[in-house]
NULOLO-302871 format. One line per field, with one value per residue (C-alpha): residue number from 1; residue in one letter; z, x, y. Coordinates in steps of 0.5 Angstrom, whole numbers, plus 500, padded with zeros to 3 digits. Each point is the difference from the previous one (the first is absolute). Example, Ala and Ser with C-alpha at 12.3 -4.5 7.8 and 13.67 -1.06 7.14 Angstrom:
% residues 2
num 1,2 .
residu a,s .
Z 516,498 .
X 525,502 .
Y 491,507 .
***
This chain:
% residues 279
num 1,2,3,4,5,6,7,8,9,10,11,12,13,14,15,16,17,18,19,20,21,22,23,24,25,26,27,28,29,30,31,32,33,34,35,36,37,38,39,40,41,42,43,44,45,46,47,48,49,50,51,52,53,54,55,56,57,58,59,60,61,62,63,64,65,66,67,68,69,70,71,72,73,74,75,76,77,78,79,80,81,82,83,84,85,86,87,88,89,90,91,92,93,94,95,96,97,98,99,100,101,102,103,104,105,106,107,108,109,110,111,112,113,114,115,116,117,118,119,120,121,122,123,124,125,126,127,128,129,130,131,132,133,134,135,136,137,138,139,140,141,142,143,144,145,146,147,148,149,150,151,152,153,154,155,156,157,158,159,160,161,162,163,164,165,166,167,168,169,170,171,172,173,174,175,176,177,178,179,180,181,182,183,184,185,186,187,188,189,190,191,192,193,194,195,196,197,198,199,200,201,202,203,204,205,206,207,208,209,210,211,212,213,214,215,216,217,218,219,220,221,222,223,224,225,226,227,228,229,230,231,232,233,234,235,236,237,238,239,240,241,242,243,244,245,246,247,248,249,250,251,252,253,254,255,256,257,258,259,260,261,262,263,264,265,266,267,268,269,270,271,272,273,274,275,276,277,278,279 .
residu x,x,x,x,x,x,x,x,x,x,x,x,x,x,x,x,x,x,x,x,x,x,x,x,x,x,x,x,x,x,x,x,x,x,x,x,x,x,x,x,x,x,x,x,x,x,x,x,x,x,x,x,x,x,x,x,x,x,x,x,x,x,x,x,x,x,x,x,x,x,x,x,x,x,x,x,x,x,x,x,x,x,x,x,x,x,x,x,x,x,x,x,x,x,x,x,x,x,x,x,x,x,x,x,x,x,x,x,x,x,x,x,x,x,x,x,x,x,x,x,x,x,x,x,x,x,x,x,x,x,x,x,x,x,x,x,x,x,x,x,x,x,x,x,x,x,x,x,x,x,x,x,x,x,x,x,x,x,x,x,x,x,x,x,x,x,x,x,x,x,x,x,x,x,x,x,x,x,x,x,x,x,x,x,x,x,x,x,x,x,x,x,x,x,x,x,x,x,x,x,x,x,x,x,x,x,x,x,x,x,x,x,x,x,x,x,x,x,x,x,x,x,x,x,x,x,x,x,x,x,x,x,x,x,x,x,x,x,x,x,x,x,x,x,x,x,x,x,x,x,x,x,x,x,x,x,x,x,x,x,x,x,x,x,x,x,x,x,x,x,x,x,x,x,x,x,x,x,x .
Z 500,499,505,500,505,501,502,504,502,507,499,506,506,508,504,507,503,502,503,506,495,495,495,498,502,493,498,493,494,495,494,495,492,494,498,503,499,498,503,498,505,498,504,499,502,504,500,495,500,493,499,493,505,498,507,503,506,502,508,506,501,493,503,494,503,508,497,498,506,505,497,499,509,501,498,498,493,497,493,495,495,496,500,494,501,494,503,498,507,501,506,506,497,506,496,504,495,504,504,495,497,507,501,493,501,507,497,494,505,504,493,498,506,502,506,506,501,499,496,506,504,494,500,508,499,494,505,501,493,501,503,493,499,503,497,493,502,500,495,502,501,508,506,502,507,505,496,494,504,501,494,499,494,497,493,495,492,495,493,502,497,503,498,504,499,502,500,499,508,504,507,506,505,506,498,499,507,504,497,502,504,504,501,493,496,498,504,496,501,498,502,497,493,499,502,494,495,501,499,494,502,497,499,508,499,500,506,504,498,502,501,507,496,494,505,500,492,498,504,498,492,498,493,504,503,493,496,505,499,493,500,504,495,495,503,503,505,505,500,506,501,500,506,503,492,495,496,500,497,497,499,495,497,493,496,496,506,502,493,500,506,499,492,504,505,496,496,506,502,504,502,501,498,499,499,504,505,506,500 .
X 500,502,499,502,505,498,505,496,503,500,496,503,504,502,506,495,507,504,498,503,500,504,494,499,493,496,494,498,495,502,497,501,501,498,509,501,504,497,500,500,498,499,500,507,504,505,500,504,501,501,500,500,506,507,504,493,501,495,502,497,501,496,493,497,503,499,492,500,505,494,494,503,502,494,494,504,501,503,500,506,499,504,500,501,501,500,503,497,501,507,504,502,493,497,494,499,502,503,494,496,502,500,493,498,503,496,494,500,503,493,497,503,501,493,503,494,502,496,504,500,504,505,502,502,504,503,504,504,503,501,496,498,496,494,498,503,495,494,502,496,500,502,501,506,503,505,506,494,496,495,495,494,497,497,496,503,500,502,502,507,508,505,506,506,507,506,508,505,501,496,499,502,493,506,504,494,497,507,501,493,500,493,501,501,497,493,493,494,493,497,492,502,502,494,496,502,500,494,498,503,503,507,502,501,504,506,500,498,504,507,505,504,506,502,503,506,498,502,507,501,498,500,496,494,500,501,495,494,501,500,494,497,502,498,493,497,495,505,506,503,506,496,503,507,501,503,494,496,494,496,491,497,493,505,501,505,503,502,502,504,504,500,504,504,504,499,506,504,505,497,494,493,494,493,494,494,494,496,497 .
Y 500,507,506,507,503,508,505,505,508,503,506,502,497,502,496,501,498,494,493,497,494,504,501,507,501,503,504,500,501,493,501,493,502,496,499,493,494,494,493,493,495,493,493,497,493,505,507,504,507,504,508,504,504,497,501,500,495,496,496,500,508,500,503,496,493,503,500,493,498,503,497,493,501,503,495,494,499,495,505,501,506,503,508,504,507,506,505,509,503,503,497,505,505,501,497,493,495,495,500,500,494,496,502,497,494,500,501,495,494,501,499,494,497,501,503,503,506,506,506,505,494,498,508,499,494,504,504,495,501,508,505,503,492,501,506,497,495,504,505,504,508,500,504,496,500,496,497,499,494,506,500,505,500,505,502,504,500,505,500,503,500,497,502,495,503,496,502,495,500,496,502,494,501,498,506,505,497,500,507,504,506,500,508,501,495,501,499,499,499,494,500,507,498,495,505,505,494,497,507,501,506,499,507,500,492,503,504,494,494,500,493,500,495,507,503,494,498,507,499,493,501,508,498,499,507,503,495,503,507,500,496,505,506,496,500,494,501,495,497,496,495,492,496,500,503,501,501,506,501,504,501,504,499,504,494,505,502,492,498,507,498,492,501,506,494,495,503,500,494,494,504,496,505,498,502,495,501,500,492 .
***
């Protein structure tokens, strides 16, 4: 069978503080997009891994063979399967492509395997795999809060362009957590956030959403600082960095515009640019 791994953006993200754990305690607003990877998962002698990525290593600190590790330990199957993945969100993106993949691999071993779990469960067993999987498993427009187990879904649909813009540096999330100053990092109002976009008002978007980890992206990769204000000046409605970084993006219901901006760093070497949407 074949599934759909969706990237999703941050449209906006609050480190509140650290954990005595050593987590990093979050409030965000996760919006899934229509880019996506897609899986094949079929029934096998033994398991067997294959990706389109060459180099792409597919072990146990694979998000992909943790799903299928945890469901197998999990409820005792006795299941082999092979696993192909077709990679098109970039690596170190900040877009969830990682989780997005375990996450479709979760969901379709409880189809084939007929496993009885209900999908709101399946997305809380999926932060066992990373923090970024639950959401990934609901892909749903979410409040998302605690280390990412803490979902609220809401409703939202509008016809918008997203526009993702990736340097060729990626950003590690240790480094972008280790680094942040809680004093000088942004601090956005999540409950302010959804309160604006649910009503449409996206002339205010800008003024409310904010990303904590910029602060530490724009000193480990300074392009990203320099891409989100040329999408500004260009003139979209809201821009923001997604995740730990490096990719910004952009909102515009200009199709022009977003065409404009998408052949612009195309032409920049190992740029990732791309035009997709809200699901």
């Amino acid at each position: 069978m074949k599934c759909k791994a969706y990237a999703k953006i941050n449209l906006c993200l609050d480190v509140v503080g650290k954990r005595e754990d050593g987590y990093h305690e979050l409030d965000m607003i996760m919006m899934p997009l229509e880019l996506h990877d897609e899986i094949t998962i079929e029934l096998a002698k033994e398991d067997v891994y294959s990706c389109n990525i060459e180099g792409l290593v597919m072990d146990e600190t694979n998000t992909v063979v943790k799903s299928v590790e945890l469901m197998r330990k999990t409820f005792g199957l006795k299941e082999h399967f092979h696993v192909h993945v077709e990679k098109n969100i970039p690596a170190e993106a900040g877009l969830a492509g990682g989780s997005a993949d375990g996450a479709a691999v979760l969901r379709a071993i409880r189809k084939l395997c007929h496993v009885d779990i209900t999908i709101e469960e399946l997305a809380q067993l999926g932060k066992q795999v990373g923090a970024d999987v639950p959401f990934c498993v609901l892909s749903q427009c979410a409040i998302v809060k605690g280390i990412g187990e803490k979902l609220e879904p809401f409703d939202f649909s509008y016809p918008m362009h997203v526009v993702l813009i990736k340097p060729n540096k990626g950003v590690s999330t240790g480094k972008a957590f280790g680094m942040l100053d809680f004093h000088k990092c942004e601090h956005p109002d999540s409950a302010k956030v959804k309160e604006v976009l649910c009503a449409h008002e996206f002339e205010k978007l800008q003024d409310v959403i904010a990303n904590s980890l910029e602060y530490s992206a724009f000193q480990l990769v300074p392009e990203i600082k320099d891409i989100k204000e040329d999408l500004l000046d260009m003139g979209f409605m809201s821009v923001l960095m997604s995740g730990s970084g490096s990719t910004v993006f952009a909102l515009s219901e200009d199709k022009q515009l977003a065409q404009k901006a998408v052949e612009k760093y195309k032409k920049k070497d190992g740029y990732f640019a791309l035009i997709t949407s809200f699901r």
